[in-house]
C-alpha positions as a Markdown table, in Angstrom:
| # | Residue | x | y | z |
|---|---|---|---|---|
| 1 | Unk | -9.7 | -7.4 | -2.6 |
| 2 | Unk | -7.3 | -9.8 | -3.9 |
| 3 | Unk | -6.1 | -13.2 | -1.7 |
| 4 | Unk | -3.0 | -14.7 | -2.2 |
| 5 | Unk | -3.1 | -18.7 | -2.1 |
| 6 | Unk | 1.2 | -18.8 | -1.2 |
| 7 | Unk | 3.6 | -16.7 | 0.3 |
| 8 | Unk | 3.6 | -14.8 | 4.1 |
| 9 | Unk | 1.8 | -12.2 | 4.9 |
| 10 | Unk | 3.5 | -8.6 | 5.1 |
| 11 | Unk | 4.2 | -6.9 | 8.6 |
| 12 | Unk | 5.5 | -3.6 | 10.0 |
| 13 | Unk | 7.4 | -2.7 | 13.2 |
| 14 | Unk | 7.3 | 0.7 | 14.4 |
| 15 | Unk | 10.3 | 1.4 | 17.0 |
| 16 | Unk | 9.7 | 4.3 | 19.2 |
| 17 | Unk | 13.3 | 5.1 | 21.0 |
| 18 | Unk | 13.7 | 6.1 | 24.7 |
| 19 | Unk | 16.1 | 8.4 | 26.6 |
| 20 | Unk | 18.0 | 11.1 | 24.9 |
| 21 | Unk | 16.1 | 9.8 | 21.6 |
| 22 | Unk | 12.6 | 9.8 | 22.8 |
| 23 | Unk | 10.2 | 10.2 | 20.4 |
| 24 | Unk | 12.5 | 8.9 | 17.6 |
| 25 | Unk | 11.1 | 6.3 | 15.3 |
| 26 | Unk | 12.6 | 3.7 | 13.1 |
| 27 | Unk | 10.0 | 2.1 | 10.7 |
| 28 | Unk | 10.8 | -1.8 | 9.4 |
| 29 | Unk | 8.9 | -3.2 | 6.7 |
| 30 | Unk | 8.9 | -6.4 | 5.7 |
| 31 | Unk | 6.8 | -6.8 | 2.4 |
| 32 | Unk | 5.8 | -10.7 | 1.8 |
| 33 | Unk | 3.3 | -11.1 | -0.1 |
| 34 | Unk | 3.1 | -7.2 | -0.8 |
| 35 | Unk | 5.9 | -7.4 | -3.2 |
| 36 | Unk | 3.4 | -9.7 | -5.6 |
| 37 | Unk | 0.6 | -7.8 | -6.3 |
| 38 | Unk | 1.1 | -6.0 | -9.5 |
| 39 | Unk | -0.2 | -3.4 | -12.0 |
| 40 | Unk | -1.7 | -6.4 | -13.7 |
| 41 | Unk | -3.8 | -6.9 | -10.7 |
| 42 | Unk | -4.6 | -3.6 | -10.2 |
| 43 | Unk | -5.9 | -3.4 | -13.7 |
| 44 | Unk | -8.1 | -6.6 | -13.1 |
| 45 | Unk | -9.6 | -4.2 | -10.9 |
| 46 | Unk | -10.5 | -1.5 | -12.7 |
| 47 | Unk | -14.0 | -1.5 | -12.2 |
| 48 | Unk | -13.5 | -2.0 | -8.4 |
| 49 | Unk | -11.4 | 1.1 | -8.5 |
| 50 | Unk | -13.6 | 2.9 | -10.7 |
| 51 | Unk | -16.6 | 2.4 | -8.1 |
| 52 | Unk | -14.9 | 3.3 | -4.6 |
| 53 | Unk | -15.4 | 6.4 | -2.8 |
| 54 | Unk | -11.9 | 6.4 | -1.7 |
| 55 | Unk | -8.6 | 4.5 | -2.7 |
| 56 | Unk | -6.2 | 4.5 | 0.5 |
| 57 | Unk | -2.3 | 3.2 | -0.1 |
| 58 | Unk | 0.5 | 2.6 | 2.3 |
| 59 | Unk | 4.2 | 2.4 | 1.4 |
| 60 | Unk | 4.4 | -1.3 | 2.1 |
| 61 | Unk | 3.6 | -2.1 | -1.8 |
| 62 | Unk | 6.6 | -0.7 | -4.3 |
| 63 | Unk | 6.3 | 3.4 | -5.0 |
| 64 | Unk | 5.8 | 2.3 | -8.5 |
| 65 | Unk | 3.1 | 0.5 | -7.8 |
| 66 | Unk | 1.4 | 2.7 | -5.2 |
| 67 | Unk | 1.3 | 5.7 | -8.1 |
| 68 | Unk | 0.4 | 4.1 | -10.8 |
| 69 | Unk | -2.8 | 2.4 | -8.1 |
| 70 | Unk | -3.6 | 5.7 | -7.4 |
| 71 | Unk | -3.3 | 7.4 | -10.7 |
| 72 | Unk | -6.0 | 5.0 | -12.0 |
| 73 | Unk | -7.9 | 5.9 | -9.3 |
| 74 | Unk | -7.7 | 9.5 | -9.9 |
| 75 | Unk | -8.1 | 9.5 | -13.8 |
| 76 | Unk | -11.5 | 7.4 | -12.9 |
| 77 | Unk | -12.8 | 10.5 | -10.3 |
| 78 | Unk | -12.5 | 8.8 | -7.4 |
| 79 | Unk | -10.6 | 10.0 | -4.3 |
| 80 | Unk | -7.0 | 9.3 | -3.2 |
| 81 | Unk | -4.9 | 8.7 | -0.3 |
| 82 | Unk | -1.5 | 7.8 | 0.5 |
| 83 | Unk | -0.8 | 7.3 | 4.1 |
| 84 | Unk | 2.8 | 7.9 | 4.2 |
């Protein structure tokens, strides 16, 4: 778990369209303080990673990011997810 002492928190809209659209969805993301974790911090937690039963990512961190999180959590047997 990591805590950020600056910076807003992340949030994510889902729009769901009516009428001829209906069921359409638009998906807004607006990262804050998602955009300042980094693979530095995910290799401070390395151990943390190591020890999980499961390792569960979203998109609202960068792709880049995301893999190489769950690439470390694969090469250390664990279980991935990516809830696209």
């Amino acid at each position: 778990m990591f805590y950020f002492t600056s910076g807003q928190t992340g949030i994510c809209e889902l729009l769901v369209f009516p009428g001829i659209f209906a069921g359409e969805n638009s998906i807004v993301i607006v990262s804050g303080a998602n955009d300042v974790l980094s693979e530095d911090d995910v290799r401070s937690a390395k151990s943390l990673i190591a020890s999980a039963s499961v390792c569960v990512c979203q998109l609202e961190i960068n792709p880049e990011l995301t893999h190489f999180t769950l690439s470390s959590a694969k090469k250390a047997g664990g279980l991935f997810y990516d809830n696209f």
